[in-house]
FIPATOR-759851 format. One record per residue: residue in one letter; x, y, z of N, C-alpha, C in turn. Coordinates in steps of 0.1 Angstrom, whole numbers, plus 5000, padded with zeros to 4 digits. Each point is the difference from the previous one (the first is absolute). Layout:
! residues N
AXYZXYZXYZ;...
! end
This chain:
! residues 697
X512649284684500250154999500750034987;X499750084992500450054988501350105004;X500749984986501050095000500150165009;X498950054994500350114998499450055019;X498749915006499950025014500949975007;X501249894995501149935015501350154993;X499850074988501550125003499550085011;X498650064999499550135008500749935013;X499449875004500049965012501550015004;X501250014996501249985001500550164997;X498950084993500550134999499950085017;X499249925004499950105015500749925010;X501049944997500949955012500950074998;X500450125009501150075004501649914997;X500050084990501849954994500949985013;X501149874996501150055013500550095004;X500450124988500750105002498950145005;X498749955003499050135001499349965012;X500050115005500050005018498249985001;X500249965013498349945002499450155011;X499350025000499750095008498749975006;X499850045015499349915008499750105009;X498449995008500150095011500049905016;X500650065007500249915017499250075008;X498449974999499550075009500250015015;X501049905004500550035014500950095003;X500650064989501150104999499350164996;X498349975000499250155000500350065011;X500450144997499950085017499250124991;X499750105011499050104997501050134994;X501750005007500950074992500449984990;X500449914993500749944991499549854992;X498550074992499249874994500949954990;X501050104995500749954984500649865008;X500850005010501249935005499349845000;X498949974999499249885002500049944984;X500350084992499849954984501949965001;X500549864993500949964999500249944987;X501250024997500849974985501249875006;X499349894989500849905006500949924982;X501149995002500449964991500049834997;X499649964989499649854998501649914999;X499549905007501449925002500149924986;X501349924996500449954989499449845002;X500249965011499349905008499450015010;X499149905003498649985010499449925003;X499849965014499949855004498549994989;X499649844999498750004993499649855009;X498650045001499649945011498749924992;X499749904997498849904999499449965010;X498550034996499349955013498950004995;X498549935008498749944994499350154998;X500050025012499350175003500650095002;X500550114996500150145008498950125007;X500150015006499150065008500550184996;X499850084998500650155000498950045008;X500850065012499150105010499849915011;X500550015013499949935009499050105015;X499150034995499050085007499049895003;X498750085008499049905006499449874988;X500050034989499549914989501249885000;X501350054995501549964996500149935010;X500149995012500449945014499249884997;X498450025001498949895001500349904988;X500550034988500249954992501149854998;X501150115005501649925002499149935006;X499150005018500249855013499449884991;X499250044988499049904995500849924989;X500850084997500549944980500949915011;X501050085008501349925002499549875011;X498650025003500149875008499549884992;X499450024988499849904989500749904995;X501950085003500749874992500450054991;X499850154993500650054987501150095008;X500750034991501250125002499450154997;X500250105013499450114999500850115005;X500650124989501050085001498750165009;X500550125006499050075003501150135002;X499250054990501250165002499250105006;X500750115006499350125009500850115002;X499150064997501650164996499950045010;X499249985015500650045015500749925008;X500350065010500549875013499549965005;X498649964995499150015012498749924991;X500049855005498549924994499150035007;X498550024990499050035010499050114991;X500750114994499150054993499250135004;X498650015003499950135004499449945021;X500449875009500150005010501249975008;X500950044988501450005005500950164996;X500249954988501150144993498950145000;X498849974997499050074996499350105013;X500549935009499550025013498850035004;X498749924996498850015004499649865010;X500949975011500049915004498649985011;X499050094997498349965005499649964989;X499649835005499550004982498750044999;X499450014988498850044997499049854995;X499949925007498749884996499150025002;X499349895000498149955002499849965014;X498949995004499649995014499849844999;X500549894989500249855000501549935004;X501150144997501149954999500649925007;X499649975015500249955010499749854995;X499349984990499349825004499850004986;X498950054990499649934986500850114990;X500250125002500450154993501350004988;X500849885008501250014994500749875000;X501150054992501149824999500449935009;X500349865010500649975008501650015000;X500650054989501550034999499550205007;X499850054996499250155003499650005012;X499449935010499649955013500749985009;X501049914996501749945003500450165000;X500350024992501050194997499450045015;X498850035002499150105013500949915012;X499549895002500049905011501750035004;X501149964993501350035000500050155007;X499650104994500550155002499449985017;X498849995000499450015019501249895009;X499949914993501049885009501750105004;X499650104990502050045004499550165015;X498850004994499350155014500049925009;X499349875003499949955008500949835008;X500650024995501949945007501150055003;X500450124988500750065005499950115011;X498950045005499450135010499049925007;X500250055017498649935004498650095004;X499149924994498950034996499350085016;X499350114999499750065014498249905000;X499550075010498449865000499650064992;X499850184994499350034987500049944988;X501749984997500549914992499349834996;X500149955015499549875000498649974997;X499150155001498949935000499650014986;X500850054992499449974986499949874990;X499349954995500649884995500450004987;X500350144994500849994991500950104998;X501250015007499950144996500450114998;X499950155000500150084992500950085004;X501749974999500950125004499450125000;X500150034993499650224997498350005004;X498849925005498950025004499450104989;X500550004989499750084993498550014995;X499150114993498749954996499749994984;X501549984990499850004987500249864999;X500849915008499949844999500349945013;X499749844996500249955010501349935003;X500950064993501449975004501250114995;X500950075007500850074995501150015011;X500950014994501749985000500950054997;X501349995005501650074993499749924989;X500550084986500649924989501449925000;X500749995005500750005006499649815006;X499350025009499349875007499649894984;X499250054992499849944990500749964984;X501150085004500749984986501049875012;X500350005011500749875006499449844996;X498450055006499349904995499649974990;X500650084990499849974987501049894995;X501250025008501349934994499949905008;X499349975008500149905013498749854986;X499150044996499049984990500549944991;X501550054991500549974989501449945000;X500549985012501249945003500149835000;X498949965003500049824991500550044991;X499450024989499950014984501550074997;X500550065006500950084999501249934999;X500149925016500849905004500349874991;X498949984992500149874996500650014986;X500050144996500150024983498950014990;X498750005001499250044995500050174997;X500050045012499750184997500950065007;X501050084986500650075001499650194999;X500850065010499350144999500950094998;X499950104995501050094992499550125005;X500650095014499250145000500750114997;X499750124997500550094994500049974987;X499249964993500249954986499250064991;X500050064989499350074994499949934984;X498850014994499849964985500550114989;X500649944990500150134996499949944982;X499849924997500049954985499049855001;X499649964985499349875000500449984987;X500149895001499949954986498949894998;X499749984982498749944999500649884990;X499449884999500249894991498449924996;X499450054991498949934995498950055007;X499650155009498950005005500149995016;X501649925005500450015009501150045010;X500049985011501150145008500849895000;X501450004994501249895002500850065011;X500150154997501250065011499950055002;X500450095013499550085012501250105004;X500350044999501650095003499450075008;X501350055013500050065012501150035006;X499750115007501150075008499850005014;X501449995005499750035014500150155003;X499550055006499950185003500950025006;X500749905011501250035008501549984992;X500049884994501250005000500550004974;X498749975002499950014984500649914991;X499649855009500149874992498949974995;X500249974985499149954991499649885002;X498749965004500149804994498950054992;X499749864992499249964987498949845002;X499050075003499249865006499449974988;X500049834997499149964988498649915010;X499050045001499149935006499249904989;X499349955005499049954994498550054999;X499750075014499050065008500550145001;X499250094994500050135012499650075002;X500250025016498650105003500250115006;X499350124997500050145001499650025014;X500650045011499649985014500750185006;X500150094987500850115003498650125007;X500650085005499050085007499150094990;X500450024987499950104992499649914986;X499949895000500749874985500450094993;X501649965001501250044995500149934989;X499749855004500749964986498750024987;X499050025002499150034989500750074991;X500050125003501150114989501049954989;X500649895007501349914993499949934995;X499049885004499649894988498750074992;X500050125000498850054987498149955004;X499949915016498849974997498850145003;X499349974997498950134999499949975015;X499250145004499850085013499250105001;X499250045010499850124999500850075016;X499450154998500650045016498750114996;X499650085012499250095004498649934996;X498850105003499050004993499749904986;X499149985004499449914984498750084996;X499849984987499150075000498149914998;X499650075001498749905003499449994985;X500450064989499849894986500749875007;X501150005003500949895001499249875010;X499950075008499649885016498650014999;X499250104999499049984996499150035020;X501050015007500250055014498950175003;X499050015004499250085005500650115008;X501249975007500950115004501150054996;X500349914984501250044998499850154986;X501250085001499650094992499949984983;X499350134995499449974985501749974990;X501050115008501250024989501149905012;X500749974998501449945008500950065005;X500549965012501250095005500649925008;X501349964993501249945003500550055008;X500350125008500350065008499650035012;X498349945000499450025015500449855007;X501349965003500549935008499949995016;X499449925001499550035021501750025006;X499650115012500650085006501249915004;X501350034999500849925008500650065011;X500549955014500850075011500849935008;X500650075002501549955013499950005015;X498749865005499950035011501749985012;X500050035015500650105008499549905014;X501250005008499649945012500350125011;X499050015011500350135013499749925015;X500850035005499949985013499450125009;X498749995010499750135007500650015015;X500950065000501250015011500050095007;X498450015010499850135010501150105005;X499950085001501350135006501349994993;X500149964986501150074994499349994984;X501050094995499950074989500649964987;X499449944993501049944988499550064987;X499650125001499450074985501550004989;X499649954989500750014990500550144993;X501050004991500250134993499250014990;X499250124998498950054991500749914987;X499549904995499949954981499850054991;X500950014991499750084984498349954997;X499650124994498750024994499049975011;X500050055014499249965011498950114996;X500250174998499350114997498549934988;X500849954991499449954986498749905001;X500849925010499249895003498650045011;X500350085006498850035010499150114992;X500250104993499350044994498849964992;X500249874999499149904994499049955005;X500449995012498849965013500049845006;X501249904994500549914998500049965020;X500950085003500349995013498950035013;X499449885002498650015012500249875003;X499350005009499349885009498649954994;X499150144987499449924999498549955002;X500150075018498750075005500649855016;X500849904997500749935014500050075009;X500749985013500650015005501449945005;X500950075005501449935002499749905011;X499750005013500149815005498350015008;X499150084993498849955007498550024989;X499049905005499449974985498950135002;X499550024992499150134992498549934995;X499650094998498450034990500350084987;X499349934990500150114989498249974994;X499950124998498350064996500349924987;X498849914997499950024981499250094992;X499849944988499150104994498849975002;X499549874999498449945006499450025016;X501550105007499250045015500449875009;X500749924997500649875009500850045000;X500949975009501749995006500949884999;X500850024997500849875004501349995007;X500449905007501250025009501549964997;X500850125002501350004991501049935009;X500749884999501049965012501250104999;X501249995010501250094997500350014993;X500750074994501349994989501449915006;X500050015012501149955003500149834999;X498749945004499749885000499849904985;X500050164990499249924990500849874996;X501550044996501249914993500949995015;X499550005012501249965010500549884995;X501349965003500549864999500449965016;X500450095005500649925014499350115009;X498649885009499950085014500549955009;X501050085011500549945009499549915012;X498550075002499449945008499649834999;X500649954984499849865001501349915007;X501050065006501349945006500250095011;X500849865009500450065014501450084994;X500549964991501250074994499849994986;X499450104993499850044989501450014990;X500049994987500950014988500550195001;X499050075003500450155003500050045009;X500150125006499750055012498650075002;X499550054986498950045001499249924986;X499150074999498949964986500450004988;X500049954989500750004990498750004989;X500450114992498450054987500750034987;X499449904993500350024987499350104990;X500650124997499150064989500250004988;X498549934994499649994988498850064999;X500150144994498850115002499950054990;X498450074996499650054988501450125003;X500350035006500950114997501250014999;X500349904999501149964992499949874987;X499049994995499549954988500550104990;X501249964987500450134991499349984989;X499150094999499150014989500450054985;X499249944986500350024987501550074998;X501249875007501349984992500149904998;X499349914991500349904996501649964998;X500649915006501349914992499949904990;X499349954997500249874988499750094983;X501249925000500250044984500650154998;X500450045008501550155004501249974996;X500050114995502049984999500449985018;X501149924999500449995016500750105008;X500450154993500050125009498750074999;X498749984996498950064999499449895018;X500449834996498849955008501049995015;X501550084997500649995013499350145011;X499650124989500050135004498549995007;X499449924993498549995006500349875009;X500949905007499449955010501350125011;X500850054999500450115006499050085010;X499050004989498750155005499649895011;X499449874996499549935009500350005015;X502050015000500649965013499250155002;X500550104995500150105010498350025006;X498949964989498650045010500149945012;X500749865000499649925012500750095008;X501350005002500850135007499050115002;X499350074995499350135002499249935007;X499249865001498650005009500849975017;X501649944995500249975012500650175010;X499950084990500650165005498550025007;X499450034992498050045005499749945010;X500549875004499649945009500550055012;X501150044997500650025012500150145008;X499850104989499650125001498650094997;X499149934996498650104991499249865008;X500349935000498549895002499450055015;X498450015000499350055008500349855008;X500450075012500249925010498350005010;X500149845007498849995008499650085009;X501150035005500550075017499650184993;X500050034988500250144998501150034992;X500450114995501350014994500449944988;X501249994995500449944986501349955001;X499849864992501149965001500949885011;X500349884994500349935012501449974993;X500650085013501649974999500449915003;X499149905004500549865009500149884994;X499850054985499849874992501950054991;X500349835002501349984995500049894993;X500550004988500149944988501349925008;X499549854995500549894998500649934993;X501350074992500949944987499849854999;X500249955017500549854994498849914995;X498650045007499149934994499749964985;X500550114992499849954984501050004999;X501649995007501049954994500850064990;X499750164996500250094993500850165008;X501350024990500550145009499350085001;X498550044998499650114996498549985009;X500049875003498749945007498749954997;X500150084981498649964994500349844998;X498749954992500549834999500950034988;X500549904996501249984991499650044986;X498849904999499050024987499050095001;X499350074991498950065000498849864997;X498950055011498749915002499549994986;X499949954991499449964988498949994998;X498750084996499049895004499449974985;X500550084984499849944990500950014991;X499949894988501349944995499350024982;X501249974994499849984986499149865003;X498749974993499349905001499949924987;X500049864996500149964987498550024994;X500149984986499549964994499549814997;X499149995008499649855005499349944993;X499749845001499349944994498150025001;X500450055019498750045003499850135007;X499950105002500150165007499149995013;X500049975010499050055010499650174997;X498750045003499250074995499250005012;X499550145007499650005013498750014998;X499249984992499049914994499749875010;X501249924997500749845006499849995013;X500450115010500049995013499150135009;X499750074994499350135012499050015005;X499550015011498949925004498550044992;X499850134994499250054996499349934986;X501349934993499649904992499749864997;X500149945017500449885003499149995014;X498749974998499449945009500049965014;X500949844991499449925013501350015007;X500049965010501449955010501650014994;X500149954991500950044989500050044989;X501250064999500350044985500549894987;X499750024990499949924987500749904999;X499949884997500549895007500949964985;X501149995004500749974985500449825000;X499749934990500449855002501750025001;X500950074996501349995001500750035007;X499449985013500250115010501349925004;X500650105005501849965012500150045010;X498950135003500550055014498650055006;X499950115010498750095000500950125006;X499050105005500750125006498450085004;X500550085011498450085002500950135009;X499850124991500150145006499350104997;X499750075000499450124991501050074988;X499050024991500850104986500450105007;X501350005004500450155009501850034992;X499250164992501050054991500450115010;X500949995001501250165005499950044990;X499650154995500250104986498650004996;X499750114988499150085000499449864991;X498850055002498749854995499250084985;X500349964988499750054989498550005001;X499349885004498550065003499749965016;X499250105005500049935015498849865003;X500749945011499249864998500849924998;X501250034993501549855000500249965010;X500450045011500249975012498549945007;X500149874999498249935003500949905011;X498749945006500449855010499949924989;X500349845001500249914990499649865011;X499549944990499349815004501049925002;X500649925008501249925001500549954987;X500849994995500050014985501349864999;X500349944986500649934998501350034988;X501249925003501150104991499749854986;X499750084993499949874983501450014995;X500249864994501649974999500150094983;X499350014996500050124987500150085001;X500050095010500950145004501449965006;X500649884997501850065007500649944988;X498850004985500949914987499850124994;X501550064993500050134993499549964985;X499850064989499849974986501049944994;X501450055004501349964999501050085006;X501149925003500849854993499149885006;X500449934997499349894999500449905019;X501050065001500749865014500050205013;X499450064996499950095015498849955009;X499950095010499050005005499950095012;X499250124999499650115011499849945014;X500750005011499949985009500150095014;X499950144997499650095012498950114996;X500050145003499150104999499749974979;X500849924994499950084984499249894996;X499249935002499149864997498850164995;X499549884990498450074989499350085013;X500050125004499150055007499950144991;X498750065004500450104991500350145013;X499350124999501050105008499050035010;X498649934998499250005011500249865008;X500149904995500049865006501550025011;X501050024988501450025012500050045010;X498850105001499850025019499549935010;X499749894994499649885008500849885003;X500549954987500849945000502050015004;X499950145003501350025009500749985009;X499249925010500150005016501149885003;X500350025009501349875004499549885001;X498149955003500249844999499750004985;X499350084994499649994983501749994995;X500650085001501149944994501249935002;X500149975012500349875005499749854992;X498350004998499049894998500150014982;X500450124995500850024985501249924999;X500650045011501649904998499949884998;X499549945012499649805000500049994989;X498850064993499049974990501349964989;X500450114998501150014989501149935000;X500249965012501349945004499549844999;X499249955002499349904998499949964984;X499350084997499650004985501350024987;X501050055008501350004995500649805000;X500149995015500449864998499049944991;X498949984998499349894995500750024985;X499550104990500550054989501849965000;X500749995011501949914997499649875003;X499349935005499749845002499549984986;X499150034996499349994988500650024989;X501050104996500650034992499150074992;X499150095002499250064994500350175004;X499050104992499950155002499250015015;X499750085003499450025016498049994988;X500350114993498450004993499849854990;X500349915002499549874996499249955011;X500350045013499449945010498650035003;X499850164997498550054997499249954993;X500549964985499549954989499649845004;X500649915007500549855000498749985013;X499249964999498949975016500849885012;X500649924991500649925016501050075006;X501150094993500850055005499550105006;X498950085001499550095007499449945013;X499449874999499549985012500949915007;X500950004994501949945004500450115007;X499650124997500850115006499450015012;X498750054997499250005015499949975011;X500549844995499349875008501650025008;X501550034995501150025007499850115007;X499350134998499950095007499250025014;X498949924998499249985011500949915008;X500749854991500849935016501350055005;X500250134995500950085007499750125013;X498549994995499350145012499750104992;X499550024986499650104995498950025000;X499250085003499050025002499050044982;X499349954996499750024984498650065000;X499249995015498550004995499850075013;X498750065003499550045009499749945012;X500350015012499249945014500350075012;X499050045004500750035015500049905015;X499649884998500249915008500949904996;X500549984991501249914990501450075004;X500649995015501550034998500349924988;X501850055001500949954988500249855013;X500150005012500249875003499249875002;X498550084998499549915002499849824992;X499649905006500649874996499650024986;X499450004993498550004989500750164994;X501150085000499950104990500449984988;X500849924998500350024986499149924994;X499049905006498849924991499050134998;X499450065012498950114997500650074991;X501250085001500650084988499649974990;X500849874996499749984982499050004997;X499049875007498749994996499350104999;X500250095011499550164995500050024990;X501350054998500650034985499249974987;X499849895000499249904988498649975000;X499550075008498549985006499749915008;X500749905000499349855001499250065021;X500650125004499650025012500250155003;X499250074992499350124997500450095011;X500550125001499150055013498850065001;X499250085011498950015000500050154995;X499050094994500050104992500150115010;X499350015013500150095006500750015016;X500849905000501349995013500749934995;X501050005010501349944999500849915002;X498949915011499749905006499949874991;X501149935002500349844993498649925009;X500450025016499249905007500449855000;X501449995005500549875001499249905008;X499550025009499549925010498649974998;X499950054989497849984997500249864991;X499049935004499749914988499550074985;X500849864993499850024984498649984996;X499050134990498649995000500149884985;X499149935000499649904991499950154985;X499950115000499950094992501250024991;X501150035016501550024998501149874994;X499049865002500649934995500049984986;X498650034997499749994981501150124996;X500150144999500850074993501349925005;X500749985009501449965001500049874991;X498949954999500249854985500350074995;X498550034995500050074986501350094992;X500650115008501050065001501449894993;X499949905013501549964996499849874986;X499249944998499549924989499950064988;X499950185005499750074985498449964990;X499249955011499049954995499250084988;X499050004989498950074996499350045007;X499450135002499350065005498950014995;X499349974988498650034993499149985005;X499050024998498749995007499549865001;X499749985014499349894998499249985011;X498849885002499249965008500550045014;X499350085013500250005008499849975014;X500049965011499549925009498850135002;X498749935012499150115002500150065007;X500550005009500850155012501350074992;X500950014991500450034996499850084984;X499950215005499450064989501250014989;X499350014991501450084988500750135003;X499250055010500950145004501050005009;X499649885010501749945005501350014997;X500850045007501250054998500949904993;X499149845008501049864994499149914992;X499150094996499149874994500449934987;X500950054988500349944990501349915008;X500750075009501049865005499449895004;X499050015014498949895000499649914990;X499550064987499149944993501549914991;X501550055004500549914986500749935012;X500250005013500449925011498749864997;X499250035004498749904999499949914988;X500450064988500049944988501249905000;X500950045005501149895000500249925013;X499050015006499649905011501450045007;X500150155007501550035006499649995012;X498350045005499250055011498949935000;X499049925009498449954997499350065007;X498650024997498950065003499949875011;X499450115013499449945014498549894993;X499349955006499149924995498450054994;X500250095008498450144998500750084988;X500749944990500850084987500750135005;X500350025010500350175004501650055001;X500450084996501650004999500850015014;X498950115005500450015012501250125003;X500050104994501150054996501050065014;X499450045005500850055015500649885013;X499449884997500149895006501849974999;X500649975015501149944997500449894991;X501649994993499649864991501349955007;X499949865001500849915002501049944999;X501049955005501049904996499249894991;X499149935005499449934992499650034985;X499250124999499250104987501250004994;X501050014999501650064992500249894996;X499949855001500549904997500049964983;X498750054995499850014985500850124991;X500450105003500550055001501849985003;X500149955005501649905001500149954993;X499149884998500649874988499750094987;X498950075000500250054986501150054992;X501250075012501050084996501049924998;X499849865011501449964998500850025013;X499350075013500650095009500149935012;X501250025012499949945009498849995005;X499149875005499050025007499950055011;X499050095005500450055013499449885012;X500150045007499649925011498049945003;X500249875000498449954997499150045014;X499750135001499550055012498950064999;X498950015008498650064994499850125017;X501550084994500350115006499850144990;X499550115007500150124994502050044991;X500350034987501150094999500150105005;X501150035006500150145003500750074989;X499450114996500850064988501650014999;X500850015006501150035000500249855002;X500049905001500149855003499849964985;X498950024992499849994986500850094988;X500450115006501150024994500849954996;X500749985016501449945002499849814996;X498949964996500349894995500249974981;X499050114997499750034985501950074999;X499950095003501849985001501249954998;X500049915008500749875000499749904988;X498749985002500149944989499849984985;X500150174997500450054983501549985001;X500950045013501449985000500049895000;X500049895005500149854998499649944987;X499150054993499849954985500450124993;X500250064999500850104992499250064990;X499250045010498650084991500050125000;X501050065014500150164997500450084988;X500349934994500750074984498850084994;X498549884998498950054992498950065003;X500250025014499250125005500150144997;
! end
């Protein structure tokens, strides 16, 4: 670093004598937004803390991150300016999560799986289950119909600490809450030091990491260490995106809100006192159902003359139905609202002075407050009439005086400037064929939701379904500093992709990734983006990610437990065992086709592919015929005796044997038995790990 970059860099560390000023979004009320912005005076001394990784932002990404780094063996510090780990299914209070219809088995992480399995284990031990309850086999507090699992936050921020208390215990991972960022400093390109405050009590420490990763709800620390970013809109010179607009707008930030927990408590009355700007708010037309109904499902006419069927409103985000316990957690039903109408539209916060982005999440509390007034007064009730007085707001659920969640629901962030940008190009189904979406060799993670933007859509059409898609480790490496690395909502997406990639297992399956990829980059003594660059350490990375439960590649019959996942994984990954173009389907239990065996050579040998002589049942328009023809050539495979390749024919324990000694490779077993694919996996597997071949793949 040159002179004159490392003064700037030291010019923006707030002097001792010059107060830090900071906003406590937990200290936002709808009276008094100024009172949330704080003036803290810098101490003369301040603890200073070394550690391999710091983690900033201890949300759904931040969380996933810490279980992975700190169980590696490195030292991992993790700050969180709430009281509350977890993110937007804890502090954030969207505790229905929003997944894929896999998440149960191939969809998501086995640490992510664990999270689900934990939260049901505490519904169902601590309360006993009624037979409705019992007959489900997995399942669903709130019966809700936006997912297949939803909860107290509260239940999940327990189990979050229940998760991280090894690591915790042992000295690996230490956690700091109420902690806020407030300065960085830079040495050569990279983040040496981290300064922070506590919101409560306004002790300074000073972390020098080696690793660090942006895991903030908003990427906070972008702003500080100077690396590039964008926020809002991109413009489609830029992305080159079919729905993105001609000019840019940094300001069309997806909608953020303060969802609200209610209890429906027949025969009494819990209506709230009318909320500032309730008049303002409804004028708008903000306040409906929608064309719902409150607890019974509906028809709504389309435009093409079909109908379709609307479920409750009540059911949509329930977390707790009573009817799954003989003695339920409530007395009655417990409904979380997270509704277009209380979604607060074009007030952007990022990048505000902090009494501008206090005054606009202010407006936020009070809409939610107005939808929960409407609700209780104006909402067309089933029965006739307006208004259900019987709905009573439940402070303790989000753990807040005021009842909203603590945090405002986030759902886009300052996003870096990456090595690689997902571009909805990459994943939307309209551009992407087959079964899946665009298959990146770098892959760390997957995710599958729809592009679903809260806020006005610069061209319509943004908001599309999307192909199960994969997260590439080039979107969570910023341009600079050199030792960060994006690890929640702020990874290379641009303002159409972020609506896909926002969801609690996508960012969850962001954390690992990063938290993962963090350790490897302190064992190695290297940057996180050498590992992209470097091929064994990428398939070093992978190859640890998959034998952790990461899911990297597409299947819907490949749980994360199955025996054979982390062999199908990688080999996926690397071709050597493709999947099929138009399902999803691995097919563990089918025999391996004499077809499927030539590309899996060819693949992992890295053979030539040129043209050459071909067997006579085998055309050149075959999907495998140049692997065939360079399998054959190196005597990997032999032709049956009538010269014929035989391409769909099972191949054998026996047939693989040339193929073994060629490599060098454990021999498999001398058997003139069919492979079962997942069996040839899991042996080709093992034995690149045993010769230490995974590096050159």
């Amino acid at each position: 670093m040159n002179r004159d970059t490392k003064r700037k860099h030291e010019q923006q560390l707030p002097g001792k004598k010059s107060p830090v000023e900071l906003l406590d979004i937990l200290k936002v009320t709808v009276e008094e937004p100024s009172q949330a912005v704080k003036s803290f005076h810098r101490q003369e001394q301040c603890r200073v803390i070394d550690c391999d990784i710091l983690i900033v932002g201890g949300g759904t990404g931040g969380i996933a991150a810490a279980l992975q780094a700190s169980a590696s063996g490195v030292s991992v510090c993790l700050t969180e300016e709430t009281d509350w780990l977890g993110g937007q299914m804890t502090s954030q209070g969207v505790s229905a999560l929003d997944e894929n219809y896999l998440v149960e088995t191939s969809g998501a992480t086995l640490k992510y799986q664990q999270l689900r399995h934990k939260i049901r284990e505490h519904y169902c031990t601590k309360y006993q289950l009624s037979s409705s309850g019992q007959t489900q086999t997995a399942l669903n507090p709130g019966n809700c119909w936006v997912s297949r699992l939803s909860f107290e936050p509260t239940v999940a921020e327990d189990v979050l600490e229940q998760l991280i208390s090894p690591t915790r215990n042992n000295g690996s991972l230490a956690v700091f809450l109420r902690t806020k960022v407030f300065a960085v400093q830079q040495t050569s390109g990279k983040i040496c030091t981290v300064h922070t405050i506590n919101l409560d009590n306004g002790e300074e420490l000073e972390f020098h990491p080696k690793i660090c990763l942006d895991a903030t709800e908003l990427g906070d620390l972008l702003p500080l260490c100077q690396a590039e970013y964008r926020i809002g809109a991109e413009s489609s010179l830029e992305t080159l995106e079919p729905h993105a607009p001609l000019a840019a707008n940094p300001d069309n930030v997806q909608d953020f809100t303060f969802p609200f927990a209610v209890e429906f408590r027949p025969g009494e009355n819990h209506t709230i006192t009318k909320p500032p700007l309730y008049d303002q708010f409804k004028q708008t037309g903000i306040f409906s159902f929608f064309g719902y109904k409150m607890f019974h499902p509906t028809t709504e006419e389309q435009a093409n003359g079909n109908t379709r069927q609307l479920l409750p409103f009540w059911t949509y985000r329930r977390l707790l139905d009573c009817t799954n316990w003989l003695n339920p957690p409530y007395d009655h039903d417990l409904a979380m609202i997270n509704w277009m109408g209380n979604d607060l539209r074009g007030e952007n916060i990022i990048d505000q002075t902090n009494i501008k982005a206090a005054e606009r999440l202010s407006l936020g509390k009070a809409l939610s407050l107005g939808l929960l007034y409407w609700l209780q007064t104006e909402a067309p009730r089933d029965d006739g009439g307006s208004g259900y007085v019987e709905l009573a707001m439940q402070k303790e659920v989000m753990g807040s005086s005021d009842g909203l969640s603590k945090y405002p629901y986030i759902r886009e962030s300052r996003r870096i400037k990456a090595v690689h940008t997902i571009i909805e190009q990459e994943i939307g189904s309209a551009t992407n064929t087959g079964a899946r979406a665009r298959n990146f060799s770098d892959t760390v993670g997957i995710g599958l939701y729809p592009i679903d933007i809260h806020g006005p859509e610069e061209k319509p059409g943004g908001a599309q379904p999307t192909k199960p898609f994969q997260l590439p480790l080039g979107a969570l490496i910023p341009l600079r500093p050199a030792n960060l690395i994006a690890s929640a909502k702020n990874i290379g997406t641009t303002h159409i992709t972020n609506g896909a990639y926002r969801l609690h297992p996508i960012e969850w399956g962001i954390g690992e990734a990063a938290g993962v990829l963090a350790a490897t980059a302190v064992k190695h003594k290297i940057n996180p983006g050498k590992v992209l660059k470097n091929k064994p350490l990428l398939r070093h990375l992978q190859h640890t990610l998959v034998s952790l439960g990461v899911p990297l590649y597409w299947y819907d019959d490949i749980p994360v437990w199955h025996p054979s996942f982390a062999a199908i994984q990688f080999l996926s990954v690397i071709g050597v065992t493709p999947g099929a173009a138009n399902h999803l389907q691995f097919r563990p239990n089918d025999p391996l086709t004499r077809s499927e065996a030539a590309i899996a050579m060819a693949i992992f040998l890295q053979l030539d592919l040129a043209e050459r002589q071909l067997p006579q049942d085998v055309n050149r328009t075959d999907q495998a015929a140049a692997e065939i023809a360079a399998a054959l050539e190196h005597k990997l495979l032999l032709l049956a005796p009538d010269g014929r390749f035989n391409l769909a024919e099972p191949v054998t324990w026996n047939d693989l044997a040339p193929f073994a000694a060629h490599i060098k490779l454990v021999a498999p077993p001398n058997l003139n038995t069919p492979v079962l694919r997942s069996d040839f996996a899991q042996w080709l597997y093992e034995s690149a790990i045993a010769t230490h071949n995974l590096g050159r793949l």
